[in-house]
C-alpha positions in Angstrom: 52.5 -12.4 -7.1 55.7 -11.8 -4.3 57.3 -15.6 -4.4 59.6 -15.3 -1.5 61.0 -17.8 1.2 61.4 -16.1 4.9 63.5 -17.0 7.2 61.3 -16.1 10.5 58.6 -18.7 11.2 55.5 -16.1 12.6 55.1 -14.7 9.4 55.9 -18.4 7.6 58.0 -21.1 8.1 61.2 -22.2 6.8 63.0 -25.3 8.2 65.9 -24.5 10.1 67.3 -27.6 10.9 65.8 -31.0 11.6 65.2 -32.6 15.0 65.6 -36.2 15.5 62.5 -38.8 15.4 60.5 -38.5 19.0 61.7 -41.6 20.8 58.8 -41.0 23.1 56.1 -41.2 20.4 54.3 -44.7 20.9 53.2 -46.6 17.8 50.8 -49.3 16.9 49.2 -50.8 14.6 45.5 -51.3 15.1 44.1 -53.5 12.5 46.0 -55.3 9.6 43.5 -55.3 6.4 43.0 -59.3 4.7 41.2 -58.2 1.6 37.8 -59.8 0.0 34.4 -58.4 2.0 36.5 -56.2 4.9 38.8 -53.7 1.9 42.2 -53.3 1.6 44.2 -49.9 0.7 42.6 -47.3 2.8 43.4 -43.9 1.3 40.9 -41.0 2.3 40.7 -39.3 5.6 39.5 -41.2 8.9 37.0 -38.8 10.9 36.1 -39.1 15.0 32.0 -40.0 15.1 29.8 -37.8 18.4 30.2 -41.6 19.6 33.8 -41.4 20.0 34.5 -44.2 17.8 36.5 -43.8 14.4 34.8 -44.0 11.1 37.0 -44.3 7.3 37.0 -46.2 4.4 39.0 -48.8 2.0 39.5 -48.7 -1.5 37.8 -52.0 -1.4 38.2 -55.8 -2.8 38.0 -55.1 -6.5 36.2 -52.7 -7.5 33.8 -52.1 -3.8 34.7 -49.6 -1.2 34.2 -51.0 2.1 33.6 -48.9 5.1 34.7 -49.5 8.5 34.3 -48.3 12.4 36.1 -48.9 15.9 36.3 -48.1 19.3 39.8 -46.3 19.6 39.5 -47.9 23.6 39.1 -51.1 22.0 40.2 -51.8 18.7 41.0 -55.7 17.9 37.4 -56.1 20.3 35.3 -53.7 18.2 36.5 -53.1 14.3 33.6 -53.4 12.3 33.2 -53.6 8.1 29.7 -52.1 8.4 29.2 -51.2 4.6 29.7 -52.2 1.0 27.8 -50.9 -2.3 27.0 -52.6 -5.2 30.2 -52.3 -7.3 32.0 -50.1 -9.3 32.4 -47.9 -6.1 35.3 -46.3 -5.7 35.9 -44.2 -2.7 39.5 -42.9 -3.6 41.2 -40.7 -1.8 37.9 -38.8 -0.3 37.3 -40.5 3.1 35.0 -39.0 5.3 33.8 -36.2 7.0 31.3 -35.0 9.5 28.5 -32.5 9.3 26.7 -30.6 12.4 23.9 -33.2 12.5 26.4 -35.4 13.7 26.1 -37.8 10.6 28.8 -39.0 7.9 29.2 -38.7 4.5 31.4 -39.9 1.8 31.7 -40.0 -1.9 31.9 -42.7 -4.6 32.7 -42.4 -7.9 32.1 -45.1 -10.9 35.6 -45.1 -12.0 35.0 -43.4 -15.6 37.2 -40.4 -17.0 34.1 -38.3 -16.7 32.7 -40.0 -13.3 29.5 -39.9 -12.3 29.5 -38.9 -8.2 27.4 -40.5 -5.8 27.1 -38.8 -2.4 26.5 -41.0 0.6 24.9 -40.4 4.2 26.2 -42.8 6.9 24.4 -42.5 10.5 26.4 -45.4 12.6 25.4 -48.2 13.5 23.3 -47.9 10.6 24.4 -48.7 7.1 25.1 -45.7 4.7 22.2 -44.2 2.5 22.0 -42.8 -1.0 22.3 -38.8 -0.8 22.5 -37.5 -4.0 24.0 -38.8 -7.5 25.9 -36.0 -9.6 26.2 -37.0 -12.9 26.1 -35.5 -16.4 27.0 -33.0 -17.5 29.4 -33.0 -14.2 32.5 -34.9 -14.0 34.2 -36.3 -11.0 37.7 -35.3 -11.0 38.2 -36.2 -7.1 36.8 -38.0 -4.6 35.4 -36.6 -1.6 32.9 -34.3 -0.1 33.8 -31.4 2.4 32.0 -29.3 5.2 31.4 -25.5 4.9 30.7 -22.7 7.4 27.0 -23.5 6.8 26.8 -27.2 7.5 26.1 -28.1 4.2 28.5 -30.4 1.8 30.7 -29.3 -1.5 32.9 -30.7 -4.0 34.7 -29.6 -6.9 33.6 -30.7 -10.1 34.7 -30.8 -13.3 31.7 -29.9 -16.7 28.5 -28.1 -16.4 28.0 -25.2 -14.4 27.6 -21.6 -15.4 30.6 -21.1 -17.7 30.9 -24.8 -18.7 33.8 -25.8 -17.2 32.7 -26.9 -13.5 33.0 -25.2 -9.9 32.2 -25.7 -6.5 28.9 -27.2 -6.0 26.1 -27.3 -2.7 25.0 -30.6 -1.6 22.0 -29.6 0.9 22.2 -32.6 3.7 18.7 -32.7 2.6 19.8 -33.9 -1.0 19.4 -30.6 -2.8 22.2 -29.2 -5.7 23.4 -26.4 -6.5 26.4 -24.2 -7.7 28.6 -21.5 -5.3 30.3 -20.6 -8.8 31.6 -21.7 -11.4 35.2 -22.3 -13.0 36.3 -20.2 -16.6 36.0 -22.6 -18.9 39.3 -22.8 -19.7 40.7 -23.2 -16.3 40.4 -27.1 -15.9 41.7 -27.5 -19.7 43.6 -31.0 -19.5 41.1 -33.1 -17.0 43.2 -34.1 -14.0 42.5 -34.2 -10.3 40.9 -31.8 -8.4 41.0 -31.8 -4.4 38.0 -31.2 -2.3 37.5 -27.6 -1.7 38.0 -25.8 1.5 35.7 -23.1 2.5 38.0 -20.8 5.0 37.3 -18.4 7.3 36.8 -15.8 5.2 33.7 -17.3 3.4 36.1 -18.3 0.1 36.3 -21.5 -1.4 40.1 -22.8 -2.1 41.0 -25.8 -3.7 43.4 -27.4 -6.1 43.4 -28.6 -10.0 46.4 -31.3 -10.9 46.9 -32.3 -14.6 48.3 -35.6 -15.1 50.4 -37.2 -17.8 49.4 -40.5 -17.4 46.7 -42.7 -16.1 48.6 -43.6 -12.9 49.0 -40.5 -12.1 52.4 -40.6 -11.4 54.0 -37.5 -14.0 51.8 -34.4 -13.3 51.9 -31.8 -16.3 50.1 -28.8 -14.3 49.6 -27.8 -10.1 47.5 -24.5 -9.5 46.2 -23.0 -6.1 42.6 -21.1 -7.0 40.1 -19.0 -4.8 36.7 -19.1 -5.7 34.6 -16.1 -4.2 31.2 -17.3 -3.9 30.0 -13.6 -3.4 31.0 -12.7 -7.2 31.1 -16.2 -9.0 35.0 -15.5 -9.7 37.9 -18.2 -9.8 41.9 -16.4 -8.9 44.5 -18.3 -9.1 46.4 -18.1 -6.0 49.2 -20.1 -7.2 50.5 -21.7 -10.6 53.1 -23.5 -9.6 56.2 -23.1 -12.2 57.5 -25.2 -14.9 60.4 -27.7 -14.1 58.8 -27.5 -10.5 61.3 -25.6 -8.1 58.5 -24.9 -5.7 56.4 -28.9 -6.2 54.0 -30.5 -8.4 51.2 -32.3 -7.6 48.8 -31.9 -5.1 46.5 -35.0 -3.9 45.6 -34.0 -0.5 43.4 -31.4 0.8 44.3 -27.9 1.6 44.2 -26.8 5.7 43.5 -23.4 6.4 46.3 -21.9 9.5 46.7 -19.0 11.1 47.6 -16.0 8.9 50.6 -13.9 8.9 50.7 -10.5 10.1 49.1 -7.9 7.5 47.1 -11.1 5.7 43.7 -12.0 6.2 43.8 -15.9 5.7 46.7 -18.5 5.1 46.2 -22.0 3.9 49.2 -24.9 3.7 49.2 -28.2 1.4 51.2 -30.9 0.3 53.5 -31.5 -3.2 54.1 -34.6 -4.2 57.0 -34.5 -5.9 59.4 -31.3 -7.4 61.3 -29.2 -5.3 64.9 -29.0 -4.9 65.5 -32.2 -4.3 62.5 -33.7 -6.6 60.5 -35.2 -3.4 58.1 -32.9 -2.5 57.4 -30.9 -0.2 55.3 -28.9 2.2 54.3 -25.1 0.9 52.2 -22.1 2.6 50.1 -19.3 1.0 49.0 -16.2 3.1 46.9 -13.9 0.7 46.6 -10.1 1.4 43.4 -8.7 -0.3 44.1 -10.7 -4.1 47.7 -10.7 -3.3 49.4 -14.3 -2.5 52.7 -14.8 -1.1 53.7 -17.9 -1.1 56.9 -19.9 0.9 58.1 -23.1 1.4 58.6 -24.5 4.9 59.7 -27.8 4.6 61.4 -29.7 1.4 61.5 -33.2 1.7 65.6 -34.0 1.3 66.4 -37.6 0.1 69.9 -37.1 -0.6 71.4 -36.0 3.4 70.5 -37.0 6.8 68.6 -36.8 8.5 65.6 -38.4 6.4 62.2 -37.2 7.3 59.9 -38.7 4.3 59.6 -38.5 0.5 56.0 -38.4 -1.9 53.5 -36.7 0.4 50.4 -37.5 -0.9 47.9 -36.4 2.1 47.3 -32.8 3.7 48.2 -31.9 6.8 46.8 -31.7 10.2 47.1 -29.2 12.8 47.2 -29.5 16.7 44.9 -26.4 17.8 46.4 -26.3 21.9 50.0 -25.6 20.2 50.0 -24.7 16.2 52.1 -28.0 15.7 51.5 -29.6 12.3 51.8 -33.2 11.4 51.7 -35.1 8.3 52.5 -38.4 6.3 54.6 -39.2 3.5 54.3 -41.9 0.8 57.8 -42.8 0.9 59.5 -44.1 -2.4 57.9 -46.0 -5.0 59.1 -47.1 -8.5 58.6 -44.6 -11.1 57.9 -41.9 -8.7 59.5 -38.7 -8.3 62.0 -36.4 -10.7 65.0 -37.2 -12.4 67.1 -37.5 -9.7 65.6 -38.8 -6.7 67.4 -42.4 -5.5 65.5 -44.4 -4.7 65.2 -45.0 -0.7 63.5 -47.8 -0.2 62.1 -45.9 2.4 57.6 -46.9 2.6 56.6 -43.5 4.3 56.8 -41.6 7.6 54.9 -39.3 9.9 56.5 -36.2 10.4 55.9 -32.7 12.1 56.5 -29.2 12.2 56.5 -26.9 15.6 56.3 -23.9 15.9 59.3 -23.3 16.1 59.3 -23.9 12.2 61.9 -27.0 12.8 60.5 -30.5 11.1 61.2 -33.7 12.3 60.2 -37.5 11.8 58.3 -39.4 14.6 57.8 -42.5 13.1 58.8 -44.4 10.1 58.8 -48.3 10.6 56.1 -51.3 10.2 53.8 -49.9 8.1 54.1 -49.5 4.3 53.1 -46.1 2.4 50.3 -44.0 4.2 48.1 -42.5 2.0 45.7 -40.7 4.2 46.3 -37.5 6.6 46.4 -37.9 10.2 43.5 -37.9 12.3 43.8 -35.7 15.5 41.1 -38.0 18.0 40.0 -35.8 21.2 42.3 -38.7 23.4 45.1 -36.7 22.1 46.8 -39.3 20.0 47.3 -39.0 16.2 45.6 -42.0 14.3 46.2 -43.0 10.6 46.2 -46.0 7.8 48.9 -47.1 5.3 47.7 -48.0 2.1 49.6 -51.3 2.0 51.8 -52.6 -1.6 48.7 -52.7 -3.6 49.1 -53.4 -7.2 47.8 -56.1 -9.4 49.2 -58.7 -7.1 50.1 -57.5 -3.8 52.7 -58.9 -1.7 53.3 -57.7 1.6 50.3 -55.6 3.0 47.0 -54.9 2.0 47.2 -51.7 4.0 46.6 -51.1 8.2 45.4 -48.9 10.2 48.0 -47.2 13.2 48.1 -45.3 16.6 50.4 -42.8 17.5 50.4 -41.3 20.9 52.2 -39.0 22.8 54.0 -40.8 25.9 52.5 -40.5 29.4 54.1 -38.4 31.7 55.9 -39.7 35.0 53.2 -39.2 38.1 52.0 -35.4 38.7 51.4 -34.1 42.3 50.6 -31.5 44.1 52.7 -30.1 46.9 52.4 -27.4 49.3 48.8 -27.7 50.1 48.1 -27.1 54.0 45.6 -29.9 55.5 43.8 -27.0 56.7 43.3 -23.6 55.9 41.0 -20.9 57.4 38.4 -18.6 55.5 39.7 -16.1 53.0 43.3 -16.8 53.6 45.5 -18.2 51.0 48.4 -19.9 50.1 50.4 -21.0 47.1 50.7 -24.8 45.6 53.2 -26.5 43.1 53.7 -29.8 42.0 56.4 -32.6 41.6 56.8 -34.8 38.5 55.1 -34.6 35.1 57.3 -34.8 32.2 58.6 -32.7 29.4 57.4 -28.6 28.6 53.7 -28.5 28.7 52.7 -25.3 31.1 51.0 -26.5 34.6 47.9 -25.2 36.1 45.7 -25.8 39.1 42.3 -26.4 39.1 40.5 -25.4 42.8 37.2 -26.4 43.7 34.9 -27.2 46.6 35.4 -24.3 49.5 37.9 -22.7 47.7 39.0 -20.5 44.1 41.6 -19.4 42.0 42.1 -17.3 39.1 42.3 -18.2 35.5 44.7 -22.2 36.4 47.0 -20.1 38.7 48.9 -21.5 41.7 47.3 -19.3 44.5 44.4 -20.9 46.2 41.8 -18.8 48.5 39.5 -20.2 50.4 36.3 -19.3 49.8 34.0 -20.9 52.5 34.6 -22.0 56.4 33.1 -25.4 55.7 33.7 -28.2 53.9 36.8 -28.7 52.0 39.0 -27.6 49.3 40.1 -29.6 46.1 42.7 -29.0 44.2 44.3 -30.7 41.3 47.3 -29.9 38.9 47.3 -30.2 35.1 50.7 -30.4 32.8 49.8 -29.6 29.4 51.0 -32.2 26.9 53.7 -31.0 24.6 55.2 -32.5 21.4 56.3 -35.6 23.1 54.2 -36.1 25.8 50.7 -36.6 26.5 48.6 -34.2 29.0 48.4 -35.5 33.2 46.3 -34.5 35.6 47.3 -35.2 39.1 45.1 -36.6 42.1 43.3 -34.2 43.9 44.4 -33.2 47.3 42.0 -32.2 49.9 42.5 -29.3 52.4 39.8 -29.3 55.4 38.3 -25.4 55.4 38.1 -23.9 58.8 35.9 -21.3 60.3 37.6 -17.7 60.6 37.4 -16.0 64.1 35.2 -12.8 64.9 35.4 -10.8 67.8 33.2 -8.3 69.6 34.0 -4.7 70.8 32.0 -3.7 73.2 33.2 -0.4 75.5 32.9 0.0 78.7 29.6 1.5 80.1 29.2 4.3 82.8 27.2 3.6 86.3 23.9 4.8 86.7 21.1 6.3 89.5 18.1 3.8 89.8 15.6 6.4 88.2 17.2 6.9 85.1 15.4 6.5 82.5 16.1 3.4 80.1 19.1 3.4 77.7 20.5 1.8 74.8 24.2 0.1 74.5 26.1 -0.9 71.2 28.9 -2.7 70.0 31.0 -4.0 66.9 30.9 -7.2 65.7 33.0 -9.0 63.3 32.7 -10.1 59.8 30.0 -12.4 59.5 27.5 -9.1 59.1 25.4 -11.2 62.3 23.7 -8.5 64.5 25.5 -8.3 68.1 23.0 -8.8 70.4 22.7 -8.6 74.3 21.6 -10.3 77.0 22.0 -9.5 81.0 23.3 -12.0 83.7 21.8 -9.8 86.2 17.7 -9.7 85.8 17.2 -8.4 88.7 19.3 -5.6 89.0 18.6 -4.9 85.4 16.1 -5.6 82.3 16.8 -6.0 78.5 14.2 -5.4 75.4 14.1 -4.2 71.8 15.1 -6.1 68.8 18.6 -6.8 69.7 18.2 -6.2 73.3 19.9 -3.0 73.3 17.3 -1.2 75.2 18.4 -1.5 78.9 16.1 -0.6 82.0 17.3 -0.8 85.8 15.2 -2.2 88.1 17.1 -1.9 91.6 20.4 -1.3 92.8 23.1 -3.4 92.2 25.4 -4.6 89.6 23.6 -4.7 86.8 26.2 -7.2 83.8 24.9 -7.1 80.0 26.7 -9.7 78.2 27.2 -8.8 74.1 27.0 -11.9 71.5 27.2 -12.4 67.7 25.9 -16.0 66.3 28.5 -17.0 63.5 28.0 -18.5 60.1 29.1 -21.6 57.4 32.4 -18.8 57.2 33.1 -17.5 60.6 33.1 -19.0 64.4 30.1 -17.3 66.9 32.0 -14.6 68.5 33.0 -15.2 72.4 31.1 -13.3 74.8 32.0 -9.8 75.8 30.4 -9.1 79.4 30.4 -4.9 80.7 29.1 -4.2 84.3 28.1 -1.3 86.2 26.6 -0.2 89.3 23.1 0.6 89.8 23.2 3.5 92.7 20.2 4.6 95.1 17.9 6.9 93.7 14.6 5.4 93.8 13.7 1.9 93.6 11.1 0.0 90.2 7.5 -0.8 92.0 4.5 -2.1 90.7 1.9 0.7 89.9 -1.2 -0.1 89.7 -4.3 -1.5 89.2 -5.7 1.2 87.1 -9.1 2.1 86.7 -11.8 0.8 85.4 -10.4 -2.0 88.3 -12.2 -1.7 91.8 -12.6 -3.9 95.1 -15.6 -5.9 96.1 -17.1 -3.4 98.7 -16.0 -0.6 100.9 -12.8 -1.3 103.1 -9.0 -1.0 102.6 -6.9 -3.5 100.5 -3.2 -3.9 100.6 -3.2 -0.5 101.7 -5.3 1.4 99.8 -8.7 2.5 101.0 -11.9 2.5 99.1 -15.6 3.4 99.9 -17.4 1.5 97.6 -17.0 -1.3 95.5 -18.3 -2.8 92.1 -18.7 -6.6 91.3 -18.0 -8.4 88.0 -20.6 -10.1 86.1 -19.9 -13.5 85.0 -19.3 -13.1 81.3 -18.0 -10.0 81.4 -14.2 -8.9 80.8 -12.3 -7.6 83.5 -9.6 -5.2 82.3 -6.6 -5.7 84.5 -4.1 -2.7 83.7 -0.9 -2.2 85.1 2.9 -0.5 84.8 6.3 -0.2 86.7 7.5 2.6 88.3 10.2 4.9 89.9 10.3 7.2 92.3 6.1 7.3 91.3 7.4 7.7 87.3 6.0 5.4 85.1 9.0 3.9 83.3 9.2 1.6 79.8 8.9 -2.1 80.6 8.9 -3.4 77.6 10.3 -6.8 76.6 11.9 -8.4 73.6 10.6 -12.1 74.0 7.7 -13.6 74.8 8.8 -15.9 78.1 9.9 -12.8 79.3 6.1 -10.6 79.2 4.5 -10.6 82.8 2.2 -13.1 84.0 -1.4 -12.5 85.6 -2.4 -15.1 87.9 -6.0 -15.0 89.7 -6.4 -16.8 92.6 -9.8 -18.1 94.5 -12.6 -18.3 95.4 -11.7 -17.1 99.2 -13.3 -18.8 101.7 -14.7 -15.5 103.5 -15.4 -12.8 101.0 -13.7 -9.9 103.4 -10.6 -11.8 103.7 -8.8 -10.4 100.9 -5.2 -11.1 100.9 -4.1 -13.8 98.8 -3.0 -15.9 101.2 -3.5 -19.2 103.0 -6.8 -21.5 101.5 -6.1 -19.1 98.3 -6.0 -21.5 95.0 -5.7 -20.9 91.0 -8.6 -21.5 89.5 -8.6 -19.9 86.5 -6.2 -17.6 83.8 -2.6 -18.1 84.4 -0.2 -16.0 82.2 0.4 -15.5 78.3 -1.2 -18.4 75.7 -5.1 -18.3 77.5 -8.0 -16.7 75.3 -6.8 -13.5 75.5 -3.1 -11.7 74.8 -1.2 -9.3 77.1 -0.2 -5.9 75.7 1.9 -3.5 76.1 1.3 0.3 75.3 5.0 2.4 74.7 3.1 5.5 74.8 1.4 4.8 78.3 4.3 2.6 79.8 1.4 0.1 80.7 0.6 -3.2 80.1 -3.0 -4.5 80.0 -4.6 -8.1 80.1 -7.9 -8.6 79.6 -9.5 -11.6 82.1 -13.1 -12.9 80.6 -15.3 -14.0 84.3 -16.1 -17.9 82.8 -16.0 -21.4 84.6 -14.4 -22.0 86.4 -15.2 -19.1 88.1 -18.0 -18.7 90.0 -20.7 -16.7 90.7 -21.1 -14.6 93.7 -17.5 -15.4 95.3 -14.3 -13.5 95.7 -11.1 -13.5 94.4 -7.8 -11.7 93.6 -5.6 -10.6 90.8 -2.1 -10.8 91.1 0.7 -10.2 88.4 4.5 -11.7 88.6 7.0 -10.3 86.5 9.5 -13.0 85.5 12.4 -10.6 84.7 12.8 -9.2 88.0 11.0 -12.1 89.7 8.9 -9.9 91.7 5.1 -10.0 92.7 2.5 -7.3 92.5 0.4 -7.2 95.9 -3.0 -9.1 95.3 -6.3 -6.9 94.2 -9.7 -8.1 95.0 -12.7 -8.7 92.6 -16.0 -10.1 93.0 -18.0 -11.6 90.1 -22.3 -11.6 90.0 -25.0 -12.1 87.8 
């Protein structure tokens, strides 16, 4: 056993000085107990319910533990006495505590030196329910159940067991008994008062075993620490705490495990009573290495100089996980309490704390007389706790309360340096102005924009909508946590541009040819379109694929569409000059086509002819050349294929050229019965014409196809259709 005090507060805590009480603490007292059906004196641990509200117990009126509820939002509207057994009950010290199905459970005893347990499950607003009754050969030497890694409940007991002497105990929440190990029988020798155990992190169970000298517990004879290793069934004591009580006697409340010390696996901390060096308890610590304990002492409570921060803890401590801090209660004087030497202060109990820092100090200790009970930690930040009131066979003052202390509220937070607008991916750093006290600030950023892990650099993430951002100042040990009111900034689009070179001037004749550019960072395809259809013609997928047509100036025009992040990009024209060379004609009809008859049509002479017959399909084929070279006419859209028109009947069969008393009377262009193609590896296009109504039989007419790119007309070919 190393029994050392260290003066650095990492590896365990000593009190270097004390701070003055928190002026900015904020008390009040919630409820004011009358006695008779709602209880009086509540002792044992308050606990926070899935429901938000709080859930504890009295001691009772007379013999009867009551228990009670309320709405920490609404106190005064909502407290409720919700329970009372049939009597003797006593619910001592035990309180309550919560178990992963999001019920309650307490314990009551029968009063008797060797009690009989009764283990209770409470599921609000419901009345409590009979769990399990522990009774023979146990004994109850405490009162109150706890929560172990598993779920399940446990509780120390005295009697029975393996060796005879007690141990920790199982209490299935389905009922169910049974023992994690059990104590020498030796080790409880005296009776006394055993606290619930603890199950740490480690899997170990750790409680404590006080002997008292007298009924009212007020003289204790014997204080040990012990470790109970459910693995091998053994009991260690951890701590025996020596004779004339340098280090503190007596130990009421339960132990809380804390973070350990360098080089230790698992540290717990508890509460004296009474001892120390000034006889009025005190706070200790026990870090255990392997089977080695080494225990310190970081706060003894000092009656005798200022300033005064408690006397007579009788509850364990709670600790505040965002910073470490620890906060606890203290009985305050009584008569007949403490070793020779304590004056008496008249003082009835305070809440104190220790930081970090390892300095104690008192936030509160007016209008309220002896608290009993630890602190309850609530998830609205603020401590809550109960006084147990002057309680003896006539009381006269209180019959106990129940209190709020909260942090105060911080002066207004805000946010400052946000931009009302900010473009895609760019950034830009934020503070604030106001809060209170030491608590650390981060930023929240949501909506089109992002930071990283609270910090104060925004980015925005998308072009549209907008950005929210709010600031946070952590609470510290006087002050309560803000968050600010979000401020908005309006996301912009980012600009993209297109880089299109310049492009060289061609010979009507060459053969078609495809341009490129860069676009920007939306990943949009640039594509291309030309001002100048009749000089020039666009196709393929993007309309890269340029063909000339005559000469001129032919201007193809590059575009990229944007997105939700980036503006469309402006238009980025290049021109060039189409130069003599040859000129693009129509080249056909093809074969199978033919005229009606003998004769020349449209310049081209023919000595026979074949008609159509109605029904049939007339393959009209055709392509554009230059210079009597087929070239590629293909297109990239639909509107832009060519259209064949036929036109009759004539009026006189030989008159063959389109014109004058020549009408539409049948297939016009792409969408009839049959599609237009176009062949790459020929350079032609093809439509297929079926001879129907309202075409007729016998008559004349002529084929001719208009290309809308170039706007140009193939001369008219004559057909005739018979039976």
């Amino acid at each position: 056993m190393r029994h050392t005090i260290r003066v650095f507060f990492l590896l365990t805590w000593i009190v270097l000085a004390a701070r003055p009480a928190a002026a900015q603490w904020q008390f009040e007292t919630l409820k004011t107990f009358a006695g008779g059906a709602e209880g009086l004196g509540p002792a044992g641990p308050m606990v926070e319910g899935t429901d938000g509200w709080i859930y504890g117990l009295t001691q009772g009126g007379g013999d009867c533990a009551t228990a009670f509820r309320f709405d920490p939002a609404d106190p005064a509207g909502t407290f409720q006495t919700v329970w009372g057994p049939t009597c003797p009950a006593y619910a001592g010290t035990g309180g309550v505590v919560k178990a992963p199905d999001s019920n309650l459970y307490f314990m009551t005893t029968d009063g008797g030196f060797c009690a009989t347990a009764k283990i209770w499950r409470w599921a609000p607003p419901a009345n409590a329910t009979l769990l399990r009754t522990i009774g023979l050969p146990h004994c109850a030497l405490t009162h109150g159940v706890s929560v172990g890694l598993d779920g399940a409940l446990y509780v120390a007991l005295s009697g029975g067991g393996t060796n005879g002497g007690g141990g920790v105990f199982r209490v299935g929440l389905d009922g169910s008994f049974s023992e994690v190990g059990g104590f020498p029988a030796t080790l409880l020798t005296g009776g006394g008062e055993l606290t619930p155990p603890i199950q740490g992190s480690d899997g170990r169970y750790y409680g404590t075993h006080t002997v008292w000298q007298n009924a009212n517990r007020t003289v204790a004879t014997r204080t040990f620490v012990y470790r109970l290793d459910p693995g091998t069934g053994s009991t260690l004591v951890l701590y025996d705490f020596p004779p004339a009580w340098p280090d503190g006697v007596a130990i009421r409340g339960r132990l809380l495990e804390v973070p350990p010390s360098p080089g230790s696996d698992i540290a717990i901390v508890g509460a004296t009573m009474f001892g120390g060096s000034y006889g009025a308890g005190g706070v200790f610590r026990i870090d255990v290495a392997g089977d080695t304990p080494t225990f310190t002492k970081p706060l003894e409570f000092n009656v005798l100089s200022a300033p005064y921060l408690g006397e007579t803890p009788l509850a364990g401590l709670v600790r505040d996980g965002s910073d470490g801090t620890l906060y606890g209660t203290t009985f305050g004087y009584k008569a007949g309490w403490g070793g020779p030497g304590v004056p008496p202060s008249q003082e009835l109990g305070t809440i104190y704390r220790i930081g970090l820092d390892g300095v104690a100090s008192k936030l509160y200790g007016d209008a309220f007389i002896h608290p009993y009970a630890p602190l309850l930690l609530a998830s609205d930040g603020n401590l809550y706790g109960s006084s147990y009131g002057d309680i003896g066979p006539v009381p006269t003052t209180s019959l106990g309360s129940i209190f709020r202390l909260s942090r105060a509220a911080q002066d207004t937070l805000s946010v400052t340096g946000a931009p009302e607008s900010a473009i895609y991916a760019s950034s830009f750093t934020v503070g604030t102005n106001g809060g209170s006290g030491t608590g650390a600030v981060t930023f929240s950023a949501t909506g089109a924009c992002s930071n990283m892990n609270g910090d104060a650099l925004i980015t925005m993430t998308s072009g549209t909508g907008s950005c929210s951002i709010t600031a946070t100042k952590a609470g510290d040990a006087n002050h309560k946590p803000i968050t600010s009111a979000a401020v908005l900034v309006t996301a912009l689009k980012a600009t993209q541009i297109v880089t299109f070179g310049e492009l060289a001037d061609k010979a009507l004749g060459d053969p078609p040819f495809t341009v490129s550019a860069t676009g920007g960072a939306s990943g949009n395809p640039v594509t291309f379109t030309t001002t100048t259809p009749s000089v020039c013609m666009i196709s393929g997928a993007n309309g890269e694929t340029i063909t000339l047509v005559t000469t001129g100036t032919c201007t193809v025009r590059a575009s990229q569409a944007g997105d939700a992040n980036y503006q469309a990009a402006a238009h980025l024209d290049r021109s060039f000059a189409v130069r003599g060379g040859g000129e693009l004609t129509f080249a056909g009809l093809f074969t199978p086509w033919a005229p009606p008859g003998p004769g020349t049509y449209n310049g081209m002479t023919f000595t026979s002819g074949t008609a159509y017959k109605m029904k049939s399909t007339l393959p009209v084929k055709w392509g554009y050349a230059i210079n009597g070279a087929l070239v590629d006419s293909s297109r990239s859209t639909l509107v832009e294929y060519p259209i064949v028109n036929v036109y009759g009947p004539l009026a006189v069969c030989d008159t063959m050229d389109g014109t004058g008393i020549d009408t539409v009377v049948g297939y016009s262009g792409p969408g009839a019965t049959t599609t237009t193609t176009y062949d790459a590896t020929t350079k032609t296009w093809q439509r297929n014409i079926k001879l129907e109504s309202p075409l007729e039989n016998g008559k004349c007419y002529v084929i001719q196809v208009f290309d809308p790119v170039s706007g140009t007309a193939s001369p008219s070919f004559p057909f005739k259709t018979t039976k």
